[in-house]
MDTraj code that builds the backbone (N, CA, C; nanometers):
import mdtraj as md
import numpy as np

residues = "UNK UNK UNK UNK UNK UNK UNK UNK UNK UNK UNK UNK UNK UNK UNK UNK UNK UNK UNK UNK UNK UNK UNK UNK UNK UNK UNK UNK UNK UNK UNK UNK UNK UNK UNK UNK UNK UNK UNK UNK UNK UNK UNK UNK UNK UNK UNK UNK UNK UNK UNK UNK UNK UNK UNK UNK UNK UNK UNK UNK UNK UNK UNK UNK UNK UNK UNK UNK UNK UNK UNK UNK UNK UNK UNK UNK UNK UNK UNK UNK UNK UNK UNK UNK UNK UNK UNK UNK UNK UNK UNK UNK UNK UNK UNK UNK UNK UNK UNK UNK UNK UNK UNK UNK UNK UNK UNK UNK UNK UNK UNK UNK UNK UNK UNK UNK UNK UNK UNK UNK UNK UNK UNK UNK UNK UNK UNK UNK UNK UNK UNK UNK UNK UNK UNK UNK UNK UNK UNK UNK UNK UNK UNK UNK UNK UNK UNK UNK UNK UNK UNK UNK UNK UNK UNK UNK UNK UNK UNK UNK UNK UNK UNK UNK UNK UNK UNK UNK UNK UNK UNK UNK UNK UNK UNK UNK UNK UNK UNK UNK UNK UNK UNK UNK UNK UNK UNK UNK UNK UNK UNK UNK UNK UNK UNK UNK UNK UNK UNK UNK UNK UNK UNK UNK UNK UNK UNK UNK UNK UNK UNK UNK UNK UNK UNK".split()
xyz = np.array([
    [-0.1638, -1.5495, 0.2335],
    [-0.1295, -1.4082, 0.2521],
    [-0.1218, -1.3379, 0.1170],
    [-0.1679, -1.1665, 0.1139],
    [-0.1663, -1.1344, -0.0460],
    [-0.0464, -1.0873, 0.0008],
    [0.0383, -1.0994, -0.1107],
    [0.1782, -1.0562, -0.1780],
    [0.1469, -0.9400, -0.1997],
    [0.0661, -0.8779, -0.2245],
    [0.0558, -0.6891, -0.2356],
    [0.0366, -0.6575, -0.0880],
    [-0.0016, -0.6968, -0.0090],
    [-0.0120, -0.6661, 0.1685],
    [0.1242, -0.6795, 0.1739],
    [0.2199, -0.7206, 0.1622],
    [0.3198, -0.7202, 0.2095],
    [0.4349, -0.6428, 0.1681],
    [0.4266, -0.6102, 0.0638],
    [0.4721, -0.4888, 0.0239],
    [0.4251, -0.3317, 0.1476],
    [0.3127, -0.3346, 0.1639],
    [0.2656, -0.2330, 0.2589],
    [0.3092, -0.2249, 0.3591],
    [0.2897, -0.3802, 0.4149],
    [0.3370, -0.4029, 0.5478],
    [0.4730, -0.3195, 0.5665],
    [0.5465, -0.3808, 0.4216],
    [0.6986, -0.3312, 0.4543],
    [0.6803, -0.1621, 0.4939],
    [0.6231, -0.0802, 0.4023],
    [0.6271, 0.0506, 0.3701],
    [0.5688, 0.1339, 0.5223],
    [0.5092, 0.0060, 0.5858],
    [0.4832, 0.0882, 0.6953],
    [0.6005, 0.0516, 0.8020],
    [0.6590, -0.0367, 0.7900],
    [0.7450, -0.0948, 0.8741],
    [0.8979, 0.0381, 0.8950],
    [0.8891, 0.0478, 0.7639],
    [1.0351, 0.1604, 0.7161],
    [0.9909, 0.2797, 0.8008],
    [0.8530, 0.3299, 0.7133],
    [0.8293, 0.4976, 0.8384],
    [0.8424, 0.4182, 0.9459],
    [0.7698, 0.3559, 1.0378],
    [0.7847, 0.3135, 1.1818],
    [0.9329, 0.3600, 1.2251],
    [1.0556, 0.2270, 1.1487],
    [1.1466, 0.2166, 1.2158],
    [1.2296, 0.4057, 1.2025],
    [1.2418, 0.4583, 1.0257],
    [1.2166, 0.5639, 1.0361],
    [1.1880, 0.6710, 1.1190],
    [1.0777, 0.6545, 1.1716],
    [0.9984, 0.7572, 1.3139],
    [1.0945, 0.7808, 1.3932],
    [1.1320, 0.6201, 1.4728],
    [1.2061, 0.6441, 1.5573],
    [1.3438, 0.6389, 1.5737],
    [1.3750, 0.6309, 1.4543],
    [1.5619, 0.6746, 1.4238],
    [1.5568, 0.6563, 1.2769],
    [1.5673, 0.8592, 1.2371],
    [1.6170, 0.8391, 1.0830],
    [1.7377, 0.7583, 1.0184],
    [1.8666, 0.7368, 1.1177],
    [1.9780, 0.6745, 1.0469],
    [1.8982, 0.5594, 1.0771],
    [1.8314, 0.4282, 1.1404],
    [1.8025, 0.3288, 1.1369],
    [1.8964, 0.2470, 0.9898],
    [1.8217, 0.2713, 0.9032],
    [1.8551, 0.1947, 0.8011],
    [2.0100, 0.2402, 0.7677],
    [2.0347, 0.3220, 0.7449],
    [2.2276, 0.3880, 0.7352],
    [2.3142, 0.2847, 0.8233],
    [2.2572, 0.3307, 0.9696],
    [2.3493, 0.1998, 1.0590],
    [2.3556, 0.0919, 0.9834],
    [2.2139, -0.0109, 0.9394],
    [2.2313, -0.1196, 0.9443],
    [2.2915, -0.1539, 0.8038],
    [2.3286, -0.0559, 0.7197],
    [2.3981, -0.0102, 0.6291],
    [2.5059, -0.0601, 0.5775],
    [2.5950, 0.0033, 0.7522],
    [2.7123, 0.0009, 0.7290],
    [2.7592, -0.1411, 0.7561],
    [2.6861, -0.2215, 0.7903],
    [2.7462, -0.3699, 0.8129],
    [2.6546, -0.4811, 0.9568],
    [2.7294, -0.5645, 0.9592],
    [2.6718, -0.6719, 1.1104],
    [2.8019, -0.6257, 1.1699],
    [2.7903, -0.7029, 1.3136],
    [2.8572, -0.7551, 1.4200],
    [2.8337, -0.8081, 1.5259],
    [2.7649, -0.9359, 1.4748],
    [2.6768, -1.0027, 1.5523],
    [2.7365, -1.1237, 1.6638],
    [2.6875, -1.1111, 1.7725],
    [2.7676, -1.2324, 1.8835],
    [2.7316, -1.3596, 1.8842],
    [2.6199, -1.4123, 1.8265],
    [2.5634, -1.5395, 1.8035],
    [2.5538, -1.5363, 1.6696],
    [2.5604, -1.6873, 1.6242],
    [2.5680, -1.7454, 1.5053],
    [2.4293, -1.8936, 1.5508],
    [2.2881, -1.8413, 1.5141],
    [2.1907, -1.9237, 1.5400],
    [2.1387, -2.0510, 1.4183],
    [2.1644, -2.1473, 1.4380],
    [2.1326, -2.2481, 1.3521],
    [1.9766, -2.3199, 1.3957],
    [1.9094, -2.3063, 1.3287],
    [1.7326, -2.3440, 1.3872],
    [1.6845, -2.4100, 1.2583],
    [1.5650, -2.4334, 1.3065],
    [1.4824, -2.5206, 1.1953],
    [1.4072, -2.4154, 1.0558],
    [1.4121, -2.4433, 0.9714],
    [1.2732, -2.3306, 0.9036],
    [1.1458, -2.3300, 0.9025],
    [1.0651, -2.4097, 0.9853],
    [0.9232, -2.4044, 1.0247],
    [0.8955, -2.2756, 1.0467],
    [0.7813, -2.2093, 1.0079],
    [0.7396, -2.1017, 0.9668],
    [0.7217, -2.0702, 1.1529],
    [0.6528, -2.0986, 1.2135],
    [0.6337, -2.0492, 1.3561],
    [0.7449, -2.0300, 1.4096],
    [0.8674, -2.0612, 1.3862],
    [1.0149, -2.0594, 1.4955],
    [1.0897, -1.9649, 1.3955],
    [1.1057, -1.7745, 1.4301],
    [1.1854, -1.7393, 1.3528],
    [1.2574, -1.6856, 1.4722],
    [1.3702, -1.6514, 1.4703],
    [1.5076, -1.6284, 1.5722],
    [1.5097, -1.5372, 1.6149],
    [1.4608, -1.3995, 1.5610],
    [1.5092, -1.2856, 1.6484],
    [1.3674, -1.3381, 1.7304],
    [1.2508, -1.3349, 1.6777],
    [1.1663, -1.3026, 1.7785],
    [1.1440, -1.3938, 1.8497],
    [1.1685, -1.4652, 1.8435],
    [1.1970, -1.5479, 1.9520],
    [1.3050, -1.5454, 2.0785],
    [1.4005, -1.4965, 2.0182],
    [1.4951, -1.4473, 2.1411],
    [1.5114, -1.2723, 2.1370],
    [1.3994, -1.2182, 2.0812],
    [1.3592, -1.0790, 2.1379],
    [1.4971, -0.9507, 2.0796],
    [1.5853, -1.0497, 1.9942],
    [1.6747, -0.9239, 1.9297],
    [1.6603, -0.8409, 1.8327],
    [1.7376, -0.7339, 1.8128],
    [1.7283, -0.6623, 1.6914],
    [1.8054, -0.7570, 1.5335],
    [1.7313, -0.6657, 1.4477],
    [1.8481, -0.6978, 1.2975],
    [1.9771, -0.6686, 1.3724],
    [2.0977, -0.7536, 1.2792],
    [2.1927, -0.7563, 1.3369],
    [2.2555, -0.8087, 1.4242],
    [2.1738, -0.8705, 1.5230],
    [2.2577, -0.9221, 1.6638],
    [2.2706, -1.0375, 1.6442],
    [2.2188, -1.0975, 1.5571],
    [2.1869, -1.2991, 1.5123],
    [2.2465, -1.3367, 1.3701],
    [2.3453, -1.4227, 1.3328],
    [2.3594, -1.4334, 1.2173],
    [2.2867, -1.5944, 1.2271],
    [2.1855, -1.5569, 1.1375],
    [2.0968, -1.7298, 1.1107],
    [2.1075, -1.7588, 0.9767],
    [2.1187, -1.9263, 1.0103],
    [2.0792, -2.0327, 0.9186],
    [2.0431, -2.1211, 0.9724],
    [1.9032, -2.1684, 0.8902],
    [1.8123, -2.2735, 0.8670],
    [1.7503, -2.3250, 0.8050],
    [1.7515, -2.4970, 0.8347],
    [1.7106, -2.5587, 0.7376],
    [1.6121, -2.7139, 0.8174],
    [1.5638, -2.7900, 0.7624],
    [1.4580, -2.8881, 0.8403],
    [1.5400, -2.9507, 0.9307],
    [1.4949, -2.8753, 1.0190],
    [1.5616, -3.0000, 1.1360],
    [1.6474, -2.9568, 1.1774],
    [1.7136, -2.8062, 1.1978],
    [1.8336, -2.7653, 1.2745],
    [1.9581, -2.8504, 1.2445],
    [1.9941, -2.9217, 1.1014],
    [2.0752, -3.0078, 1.0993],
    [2.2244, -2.9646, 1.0676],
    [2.3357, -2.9892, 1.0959],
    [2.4762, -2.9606, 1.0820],
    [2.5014, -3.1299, 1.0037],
    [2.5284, -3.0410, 0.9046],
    [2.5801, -3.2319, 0.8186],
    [2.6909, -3.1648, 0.7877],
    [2.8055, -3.2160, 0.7738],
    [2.9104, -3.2650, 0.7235],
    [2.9735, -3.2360, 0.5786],
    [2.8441, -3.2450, 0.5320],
    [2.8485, -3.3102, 0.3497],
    [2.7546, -3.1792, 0.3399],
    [2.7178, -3.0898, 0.4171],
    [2.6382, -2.9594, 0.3837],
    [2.7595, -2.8449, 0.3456],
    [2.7915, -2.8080, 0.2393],
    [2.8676, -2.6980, 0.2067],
    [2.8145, -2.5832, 0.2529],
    [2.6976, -2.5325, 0.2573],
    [2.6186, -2.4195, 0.2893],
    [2.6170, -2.4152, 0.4653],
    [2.6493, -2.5349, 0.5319],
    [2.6114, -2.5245, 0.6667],
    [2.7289, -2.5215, 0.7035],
    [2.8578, -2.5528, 0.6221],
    [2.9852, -2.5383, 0.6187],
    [3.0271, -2.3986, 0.6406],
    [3.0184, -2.3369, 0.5014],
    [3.0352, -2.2076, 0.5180],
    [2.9927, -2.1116, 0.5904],
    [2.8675, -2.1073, 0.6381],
    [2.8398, -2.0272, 0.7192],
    [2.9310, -2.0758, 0.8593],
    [2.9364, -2.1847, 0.9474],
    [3.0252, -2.1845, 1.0122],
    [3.1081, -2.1153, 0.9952],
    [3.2041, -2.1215, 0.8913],
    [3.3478, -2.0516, 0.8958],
    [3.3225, -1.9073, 0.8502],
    [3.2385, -1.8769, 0.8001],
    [3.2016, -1.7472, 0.7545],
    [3.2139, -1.6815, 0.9814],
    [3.0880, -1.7608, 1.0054],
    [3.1025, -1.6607, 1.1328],
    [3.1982, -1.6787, 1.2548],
    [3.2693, -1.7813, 1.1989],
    [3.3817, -1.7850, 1.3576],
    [3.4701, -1.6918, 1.2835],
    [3.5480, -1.7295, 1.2048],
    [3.6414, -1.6614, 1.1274],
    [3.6484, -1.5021, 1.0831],
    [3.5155, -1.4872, 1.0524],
    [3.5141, -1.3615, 0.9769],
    [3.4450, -1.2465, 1.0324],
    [3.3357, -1.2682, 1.0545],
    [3.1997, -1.2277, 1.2154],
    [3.2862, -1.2536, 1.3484],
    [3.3583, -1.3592, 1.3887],
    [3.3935, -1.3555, 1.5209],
    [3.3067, -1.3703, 1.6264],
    [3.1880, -1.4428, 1.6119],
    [3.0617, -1.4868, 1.6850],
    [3.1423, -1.5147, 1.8047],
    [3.0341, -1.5005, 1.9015],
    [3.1300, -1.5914, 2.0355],
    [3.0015, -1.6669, 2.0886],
    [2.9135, -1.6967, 2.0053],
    [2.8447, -1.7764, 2.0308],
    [2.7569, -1.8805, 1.9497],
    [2.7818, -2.0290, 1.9445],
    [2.7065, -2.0816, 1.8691],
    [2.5640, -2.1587, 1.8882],
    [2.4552, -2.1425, 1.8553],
    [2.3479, -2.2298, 1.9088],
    [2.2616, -2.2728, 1.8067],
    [2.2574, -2.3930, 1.8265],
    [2.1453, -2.5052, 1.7848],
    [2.0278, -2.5070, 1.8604],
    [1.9209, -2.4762, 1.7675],
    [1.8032, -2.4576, 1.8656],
    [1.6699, -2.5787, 1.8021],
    [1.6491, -2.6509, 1.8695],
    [1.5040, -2.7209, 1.7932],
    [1.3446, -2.6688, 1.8421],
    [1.3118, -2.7381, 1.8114],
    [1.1641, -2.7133, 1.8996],
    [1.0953, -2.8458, 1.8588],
    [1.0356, -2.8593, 1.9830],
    [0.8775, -2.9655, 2.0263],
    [0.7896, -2.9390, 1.8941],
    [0.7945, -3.0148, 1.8535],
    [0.6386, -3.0130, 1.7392],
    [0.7458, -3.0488, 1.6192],
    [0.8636, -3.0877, 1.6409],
    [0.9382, -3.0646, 1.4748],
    [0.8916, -3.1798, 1.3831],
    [0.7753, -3.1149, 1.2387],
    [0.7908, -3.2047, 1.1415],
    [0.9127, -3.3118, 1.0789],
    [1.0417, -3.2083, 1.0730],
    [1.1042, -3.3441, 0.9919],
    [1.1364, -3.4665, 1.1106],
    [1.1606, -3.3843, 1.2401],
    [1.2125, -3.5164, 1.3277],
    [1.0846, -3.6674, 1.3508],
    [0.9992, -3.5769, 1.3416],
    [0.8322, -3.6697, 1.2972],
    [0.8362, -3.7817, 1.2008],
    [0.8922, -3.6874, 1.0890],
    [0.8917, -3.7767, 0.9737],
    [1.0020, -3.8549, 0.9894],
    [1.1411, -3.8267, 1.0127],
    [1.2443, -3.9163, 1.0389],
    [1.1944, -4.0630, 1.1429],
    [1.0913, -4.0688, 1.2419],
    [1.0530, -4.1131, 1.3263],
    [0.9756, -4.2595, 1.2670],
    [0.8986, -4.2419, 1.1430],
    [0.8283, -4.3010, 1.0593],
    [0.8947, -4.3721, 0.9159],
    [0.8736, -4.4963, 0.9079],
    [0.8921, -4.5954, 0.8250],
    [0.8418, -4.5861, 0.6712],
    [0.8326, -4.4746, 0.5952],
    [0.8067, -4.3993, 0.4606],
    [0.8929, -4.3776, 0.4186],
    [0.8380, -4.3716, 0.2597],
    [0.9182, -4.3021, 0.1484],
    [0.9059, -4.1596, 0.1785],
    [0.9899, -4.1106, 0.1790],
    [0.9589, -3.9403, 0.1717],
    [1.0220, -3.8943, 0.0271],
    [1.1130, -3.9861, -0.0736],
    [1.1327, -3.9301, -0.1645],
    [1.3262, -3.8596, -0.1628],
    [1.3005, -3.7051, -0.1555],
    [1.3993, -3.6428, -0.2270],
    [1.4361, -3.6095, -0.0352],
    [1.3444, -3.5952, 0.0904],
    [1.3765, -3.5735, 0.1823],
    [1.4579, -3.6550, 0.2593],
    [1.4241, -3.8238, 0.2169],
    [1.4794, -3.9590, 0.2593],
    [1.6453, -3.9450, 0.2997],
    [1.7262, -3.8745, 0.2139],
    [1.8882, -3.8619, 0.2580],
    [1.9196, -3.7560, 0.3682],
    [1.8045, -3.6255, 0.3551],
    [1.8207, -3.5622, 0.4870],
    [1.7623, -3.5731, 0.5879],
    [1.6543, -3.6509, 0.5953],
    [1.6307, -3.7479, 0.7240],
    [1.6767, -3.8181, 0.8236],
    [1.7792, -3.9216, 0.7154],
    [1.8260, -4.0364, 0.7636],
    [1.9786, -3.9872, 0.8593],
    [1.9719, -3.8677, 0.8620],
    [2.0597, -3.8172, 0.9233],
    [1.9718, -3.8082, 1.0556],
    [1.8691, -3.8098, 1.0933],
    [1.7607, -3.7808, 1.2181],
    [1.7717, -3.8927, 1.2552],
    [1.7889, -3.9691, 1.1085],
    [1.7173, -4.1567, 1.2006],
    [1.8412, -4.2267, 1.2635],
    [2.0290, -4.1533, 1.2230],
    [2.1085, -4.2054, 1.2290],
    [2.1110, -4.1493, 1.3912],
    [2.0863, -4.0577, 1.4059],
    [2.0615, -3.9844, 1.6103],
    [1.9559, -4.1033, 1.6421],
    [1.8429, -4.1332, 1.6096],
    [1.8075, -4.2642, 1.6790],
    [1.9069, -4.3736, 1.6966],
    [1.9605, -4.4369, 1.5794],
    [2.0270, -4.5397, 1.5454],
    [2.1254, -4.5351, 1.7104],
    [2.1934, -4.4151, 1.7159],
    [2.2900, -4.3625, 1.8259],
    [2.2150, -4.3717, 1.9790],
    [2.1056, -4.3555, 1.9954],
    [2.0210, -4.3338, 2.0920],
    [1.8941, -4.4489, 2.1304],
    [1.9517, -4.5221, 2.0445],
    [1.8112, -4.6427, 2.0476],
    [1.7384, -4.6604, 2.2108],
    [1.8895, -4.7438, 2.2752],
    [1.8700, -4.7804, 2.3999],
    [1.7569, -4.7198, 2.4580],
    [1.8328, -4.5797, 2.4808],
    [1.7289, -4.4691, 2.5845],
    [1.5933, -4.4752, 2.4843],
    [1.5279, -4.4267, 2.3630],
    [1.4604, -4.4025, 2.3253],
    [1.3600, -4.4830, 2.3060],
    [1.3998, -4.5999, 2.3064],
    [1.3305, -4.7334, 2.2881],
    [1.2589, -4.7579, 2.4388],
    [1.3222, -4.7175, 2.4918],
    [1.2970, -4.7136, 2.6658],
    [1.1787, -4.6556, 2.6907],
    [1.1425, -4.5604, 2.6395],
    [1.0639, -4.4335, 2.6703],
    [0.9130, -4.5205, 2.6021],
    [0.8150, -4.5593, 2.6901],
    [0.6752, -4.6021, 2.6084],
    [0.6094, -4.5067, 2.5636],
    [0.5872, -4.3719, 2.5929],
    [0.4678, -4.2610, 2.5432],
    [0.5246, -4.2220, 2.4284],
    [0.4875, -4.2069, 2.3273],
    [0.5388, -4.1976, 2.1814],
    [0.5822, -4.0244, 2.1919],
    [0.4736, -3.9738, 2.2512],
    [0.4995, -3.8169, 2.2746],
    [0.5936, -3.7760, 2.3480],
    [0.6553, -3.8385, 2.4190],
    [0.7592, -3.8059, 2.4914],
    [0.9187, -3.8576, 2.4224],
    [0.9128, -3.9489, 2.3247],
    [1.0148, -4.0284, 2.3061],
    [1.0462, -3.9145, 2.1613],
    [0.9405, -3.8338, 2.1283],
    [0.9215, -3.7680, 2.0156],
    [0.9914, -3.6492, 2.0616],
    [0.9584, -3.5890, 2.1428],
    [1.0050, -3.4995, 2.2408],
    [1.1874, -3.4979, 2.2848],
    [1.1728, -3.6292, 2.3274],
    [1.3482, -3.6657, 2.3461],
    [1.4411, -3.6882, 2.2412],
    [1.3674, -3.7178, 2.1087],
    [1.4521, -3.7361, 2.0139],
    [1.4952, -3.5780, 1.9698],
    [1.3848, -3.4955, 1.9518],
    [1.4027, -3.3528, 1.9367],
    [1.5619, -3.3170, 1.9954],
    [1.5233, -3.3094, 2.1257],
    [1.6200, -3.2997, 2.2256],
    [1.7971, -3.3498, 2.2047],
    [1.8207, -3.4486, 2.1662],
    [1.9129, -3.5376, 2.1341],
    [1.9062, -3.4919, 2.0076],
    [1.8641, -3.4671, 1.8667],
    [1.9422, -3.4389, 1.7603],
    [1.9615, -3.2889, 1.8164],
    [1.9179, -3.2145, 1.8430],
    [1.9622, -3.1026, 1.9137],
    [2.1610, -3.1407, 1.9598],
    [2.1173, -3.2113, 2.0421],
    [2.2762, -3.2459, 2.1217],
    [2.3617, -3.2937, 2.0021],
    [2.3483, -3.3986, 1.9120],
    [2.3822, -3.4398, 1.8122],
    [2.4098, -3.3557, 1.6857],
    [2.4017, -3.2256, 1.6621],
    [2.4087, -3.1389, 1.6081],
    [2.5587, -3.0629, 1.6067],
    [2.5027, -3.0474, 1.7625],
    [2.6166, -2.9638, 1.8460],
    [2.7099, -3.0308, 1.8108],
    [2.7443, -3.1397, 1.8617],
    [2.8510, -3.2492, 1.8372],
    [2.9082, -3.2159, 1.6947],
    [2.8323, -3.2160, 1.5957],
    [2.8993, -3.1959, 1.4418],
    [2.9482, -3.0843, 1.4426],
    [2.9425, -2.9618, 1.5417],
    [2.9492, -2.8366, 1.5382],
    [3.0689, -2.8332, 1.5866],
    [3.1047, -2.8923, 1.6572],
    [3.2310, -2.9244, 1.7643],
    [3.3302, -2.9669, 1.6552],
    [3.2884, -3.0596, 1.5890],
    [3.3698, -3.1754, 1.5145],
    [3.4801, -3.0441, 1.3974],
    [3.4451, -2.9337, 1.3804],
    [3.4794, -2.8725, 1.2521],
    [3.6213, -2.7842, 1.3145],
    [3.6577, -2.7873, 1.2694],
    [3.8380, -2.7002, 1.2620],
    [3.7813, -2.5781, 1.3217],
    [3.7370, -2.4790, 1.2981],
    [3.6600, -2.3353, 1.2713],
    [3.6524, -2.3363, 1.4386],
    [3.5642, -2.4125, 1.4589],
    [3.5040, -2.4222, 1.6080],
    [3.6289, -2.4955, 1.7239],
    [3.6462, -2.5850, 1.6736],
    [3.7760, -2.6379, 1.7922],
    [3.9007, -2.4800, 1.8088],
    [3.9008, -2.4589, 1.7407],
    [4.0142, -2.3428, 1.6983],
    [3.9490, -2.2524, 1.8557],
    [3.8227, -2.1864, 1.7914],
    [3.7837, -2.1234, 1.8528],
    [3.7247, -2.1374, 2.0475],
    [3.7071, -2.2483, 2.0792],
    [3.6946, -2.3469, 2.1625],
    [3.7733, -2.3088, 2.2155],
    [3.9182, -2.3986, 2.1591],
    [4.1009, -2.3721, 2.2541],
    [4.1144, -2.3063, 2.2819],
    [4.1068, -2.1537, 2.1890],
    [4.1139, -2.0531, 2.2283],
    [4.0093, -1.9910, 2.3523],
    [3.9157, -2.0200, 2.3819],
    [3.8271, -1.9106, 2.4873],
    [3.7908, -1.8535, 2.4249],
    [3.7707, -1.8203, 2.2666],
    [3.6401, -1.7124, 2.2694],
    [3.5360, -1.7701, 2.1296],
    [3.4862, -1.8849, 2.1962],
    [3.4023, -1.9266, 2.1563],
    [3.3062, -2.0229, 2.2467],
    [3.1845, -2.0326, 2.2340],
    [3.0688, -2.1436, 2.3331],
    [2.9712, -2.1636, 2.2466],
    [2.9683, -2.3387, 2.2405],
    [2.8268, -2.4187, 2.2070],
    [2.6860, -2.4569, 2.2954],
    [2.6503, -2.3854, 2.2165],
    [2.4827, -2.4169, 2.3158],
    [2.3799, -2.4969, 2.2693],
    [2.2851, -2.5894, 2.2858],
    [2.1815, -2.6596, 2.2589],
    [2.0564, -2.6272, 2.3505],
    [1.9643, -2.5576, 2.2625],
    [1.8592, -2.5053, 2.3003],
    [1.7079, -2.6002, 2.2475],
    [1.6327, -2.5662, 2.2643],
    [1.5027, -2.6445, 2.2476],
    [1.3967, -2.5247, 2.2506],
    [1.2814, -2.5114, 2.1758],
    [1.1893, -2.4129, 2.1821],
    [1.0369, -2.4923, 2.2331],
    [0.9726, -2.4375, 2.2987],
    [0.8525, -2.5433, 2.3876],
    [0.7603, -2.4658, 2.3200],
    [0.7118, -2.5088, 2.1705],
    [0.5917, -2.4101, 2.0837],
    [0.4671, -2.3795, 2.1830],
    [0.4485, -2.5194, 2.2715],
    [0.2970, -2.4707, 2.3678],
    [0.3391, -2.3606, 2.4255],
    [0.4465, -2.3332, 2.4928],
    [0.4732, -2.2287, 2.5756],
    [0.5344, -2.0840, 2.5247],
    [0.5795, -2.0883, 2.3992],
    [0.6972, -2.0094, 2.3476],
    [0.7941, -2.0233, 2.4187],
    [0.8275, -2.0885, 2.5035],
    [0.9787, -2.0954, 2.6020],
    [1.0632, -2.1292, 2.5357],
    [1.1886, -2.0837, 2.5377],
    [1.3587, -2.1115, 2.4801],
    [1.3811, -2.2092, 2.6138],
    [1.4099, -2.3412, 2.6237],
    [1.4762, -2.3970, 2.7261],
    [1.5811, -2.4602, 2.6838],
    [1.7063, -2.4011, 2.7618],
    [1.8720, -2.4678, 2.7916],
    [1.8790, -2.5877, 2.8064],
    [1.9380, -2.6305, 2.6705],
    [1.9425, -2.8118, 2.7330],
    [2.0737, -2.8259, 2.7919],
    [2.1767, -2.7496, 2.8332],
    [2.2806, -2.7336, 2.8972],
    [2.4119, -2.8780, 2.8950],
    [2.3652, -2.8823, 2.7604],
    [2.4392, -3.0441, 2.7640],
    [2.5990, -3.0309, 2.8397],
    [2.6129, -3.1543, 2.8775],
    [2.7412, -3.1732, 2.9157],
    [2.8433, -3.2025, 2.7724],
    [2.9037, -3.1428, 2.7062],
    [2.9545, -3.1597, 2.6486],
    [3.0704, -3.2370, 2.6456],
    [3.1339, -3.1926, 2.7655],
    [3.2632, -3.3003, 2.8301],
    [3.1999, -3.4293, 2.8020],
    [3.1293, -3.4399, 2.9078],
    [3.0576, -3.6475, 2.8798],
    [3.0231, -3.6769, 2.7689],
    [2.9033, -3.6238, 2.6532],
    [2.8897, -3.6272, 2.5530],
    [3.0545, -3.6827, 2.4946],
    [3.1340, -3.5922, 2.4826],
    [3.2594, -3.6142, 2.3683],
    [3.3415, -3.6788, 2.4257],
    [3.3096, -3.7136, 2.5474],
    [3.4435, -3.8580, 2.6403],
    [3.3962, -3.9728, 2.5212],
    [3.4829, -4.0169, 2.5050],
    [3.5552, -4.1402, 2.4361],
    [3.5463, -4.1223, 2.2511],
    [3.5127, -4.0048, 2.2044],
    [3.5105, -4.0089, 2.0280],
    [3.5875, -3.8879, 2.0437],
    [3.6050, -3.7639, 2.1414],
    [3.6649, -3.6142, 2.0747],
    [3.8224, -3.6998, 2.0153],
    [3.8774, -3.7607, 2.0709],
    [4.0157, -3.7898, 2.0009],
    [4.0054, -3.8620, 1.8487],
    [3.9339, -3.8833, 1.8415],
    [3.8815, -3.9484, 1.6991],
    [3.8839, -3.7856, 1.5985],
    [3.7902, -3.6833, 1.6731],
    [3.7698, -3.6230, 1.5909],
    [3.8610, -3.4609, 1.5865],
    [3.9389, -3.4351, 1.7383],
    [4.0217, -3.2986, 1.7563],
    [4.1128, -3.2762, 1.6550],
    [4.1427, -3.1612, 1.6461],
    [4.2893, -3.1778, 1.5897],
    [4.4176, -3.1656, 1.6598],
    [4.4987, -3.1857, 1.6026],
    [4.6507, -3.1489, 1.6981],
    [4.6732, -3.0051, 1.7305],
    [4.6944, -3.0165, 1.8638],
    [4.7164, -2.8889, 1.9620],
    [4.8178, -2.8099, 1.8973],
    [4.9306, -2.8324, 1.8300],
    [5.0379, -2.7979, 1.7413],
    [4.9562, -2.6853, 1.6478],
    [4.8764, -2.8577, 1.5973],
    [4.7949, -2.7467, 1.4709],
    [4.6959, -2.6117, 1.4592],
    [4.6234, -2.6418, 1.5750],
    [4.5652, -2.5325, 1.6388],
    [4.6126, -2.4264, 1.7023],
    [4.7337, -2.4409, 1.7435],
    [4.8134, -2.3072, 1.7555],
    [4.8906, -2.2258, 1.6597],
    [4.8791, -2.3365, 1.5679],
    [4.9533, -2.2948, 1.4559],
    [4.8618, -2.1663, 1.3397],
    [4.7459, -2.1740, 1.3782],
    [4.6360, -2.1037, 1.3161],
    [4.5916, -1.9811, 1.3796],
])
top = md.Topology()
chain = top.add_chain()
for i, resn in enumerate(residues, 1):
    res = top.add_residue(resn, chain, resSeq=i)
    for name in ("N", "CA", "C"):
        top.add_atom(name, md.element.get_by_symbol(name[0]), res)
traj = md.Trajectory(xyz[None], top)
């Protein structure tokens, strides 16, 4: 793509939005107040609003390979608490999609180098999932299900954080795990059970009801 086209692009983009509402840009000016807080992959084909058809503003996103929520991610940290806390999202979603390179590469027995530590976070959702996955003979489908499952496995880390349980107890917050079907453009609900999912580890990981009211 030329880098001087895109400059244009923009310049036509401004009159456009311009045309049809001079404050356009003033509103979006004055700030967000957005109800979802979208965590997705950065593959160039999967970007968030247009994919779920919103305006600037309605989505606060971050992404990075693989839709991943680590732990040890300060940046995937903060934005969490940035938007329960501060934004007041009342909605969180993890979204993957069918075709995902890194879950590919996590899938495969290579050096990848400097990617190898954020991988092995993909390969540790196998490690968790062997049974079923190992089960599955069509490679395309087992590729497919793993998608699916670090998807769910995501969520789970999403759950795991103070920010979100808080918000949880309270009622005004919901975790979602989504999947994007690139053949189709379809958004499909993986509607996990979260209850079953977190039967037998949430006590490992909740905090005290005390403490959570205490906040």
């Amino acid at each position: 793509m030329d880098i001087a086209q895109i400059f244009k692009n923009n310049q036509t983009w401004v009159s456009e939005k311009l045309g049809n509402d001079p404050d356009y840009f003033k509103n979006l000016a004055n700030g967000q107040n957005p109800d979802i807080l979208y965590i997705g992959c950065s593959d160039s084909r999967v970007t968030a609003e247009e994919v779920m058809g919103v305006k600037p503003g309605d989505v606060f996103v971050m992404r990075n390979i693989s839709n991943m929520v680590s732990n040890l991610d300060l940046s995937a940290m903060s934005v969490i608490d940035y938007a329960v806390d501060v934004l007041k999202v009342k909605h969180i979603v993890i979204c993957g999609h069918y075709g995902c390179g890194g879950v590919k590469a996590a899938m495969q027995s290579k050096d990848l180098g400097i990617l190898n530590p954020w991988l092995r976070n993909i390969r540790d959702v196998y490690r968790l999932h062997r049974d079923e996955l190992n089960g599955i003979a069509d490679e395309e489908e087992k590729y497919k299900r793993l998608v699916e499952l670090n998807v769910q496995e995501q969520c789970v880390n999403v759950i795991k954080t103070a920010d979100v349980q808080i918000g949880v107890r309270q009622g005004r917050l919901t975790v979602h795990g989504w999947v994007m079907d690139m053949a189709s453009g379809k958004l499909i609900d993986l509607k996990i059970d979260f209850e079953k999912v977190l039967e037998g580890i949430m006590e490992i990981y909740h905090l005290d009801k005390d403490e959570l009211e205490s906040k």
